[in-house]
N, C-alpha and C positions, 0 to 999 in steps of 0.2 A: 504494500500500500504506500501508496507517496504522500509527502507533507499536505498537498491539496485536500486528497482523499481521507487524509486524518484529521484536518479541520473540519470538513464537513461533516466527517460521522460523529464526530462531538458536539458539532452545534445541531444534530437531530436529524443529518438528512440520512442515506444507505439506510433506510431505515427496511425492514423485512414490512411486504406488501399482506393484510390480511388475509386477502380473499385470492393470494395465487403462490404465494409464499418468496417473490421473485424480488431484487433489490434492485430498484431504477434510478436515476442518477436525482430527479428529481420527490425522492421519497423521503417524507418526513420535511419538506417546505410546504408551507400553505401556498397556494396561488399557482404554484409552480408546475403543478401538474400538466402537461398541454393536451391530457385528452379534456374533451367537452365536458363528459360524462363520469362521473368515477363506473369502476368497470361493475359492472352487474356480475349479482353471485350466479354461479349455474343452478343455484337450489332452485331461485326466484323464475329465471329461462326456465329450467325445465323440472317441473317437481318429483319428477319418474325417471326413471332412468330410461324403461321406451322410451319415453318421449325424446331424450338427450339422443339415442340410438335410431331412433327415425329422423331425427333432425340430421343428422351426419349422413345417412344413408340416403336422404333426397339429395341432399349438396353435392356428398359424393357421386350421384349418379348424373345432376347437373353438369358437372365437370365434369368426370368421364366423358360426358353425352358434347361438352364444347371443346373438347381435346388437350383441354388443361389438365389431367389426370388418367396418368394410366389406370386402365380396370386392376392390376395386382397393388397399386398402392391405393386405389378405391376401398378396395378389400379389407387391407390392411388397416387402413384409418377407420373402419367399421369395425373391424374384431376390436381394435384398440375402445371404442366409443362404450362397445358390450362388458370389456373389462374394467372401465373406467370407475371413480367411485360416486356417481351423479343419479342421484343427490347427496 
């Protein structure tokens, strides 16, 4: 970690993300965040876990179906969605 990165995480930023567990460069500043939204839980998107698993499964076939996605990583991102822990 550099001098930089050790003054920030003392004055509150690196902070660990609640809802994904991830450290973004602006976490723990207020204002600072630049998405719009703070990020929705996936409980709240999808209260079931079908639900989270058909949600990945239409997209995925969207793309498959526009060529941005091979069908064997289609797949994949779907067994990953069935293993997932959502909710």
């Amino acid at each position: 970690m550099n001098t930089f990165d050790f003054e920030r995480e003392s004055a509150g930023y690196l902070e660990t993300d609640p809802w994904d567990g991830d450290i973004d460069p602006w976490d723990g500043a207020s204002g600072l965040d630049p998405a719009p939204t703070p990020e929705p839980s996936l409980q709240v998107l999808y209260p079931t876990r079908q639900d989270y698993v058909q949600a990945v499964t239409i997209s995925a076939g969207k793309a498959v179906a526009s060529g941005l996605l091979l069908p064997a990583d289609a797949a994949e991102a779907i067994s990953q969605a069935s293993n997932a822990s959502v909710p």
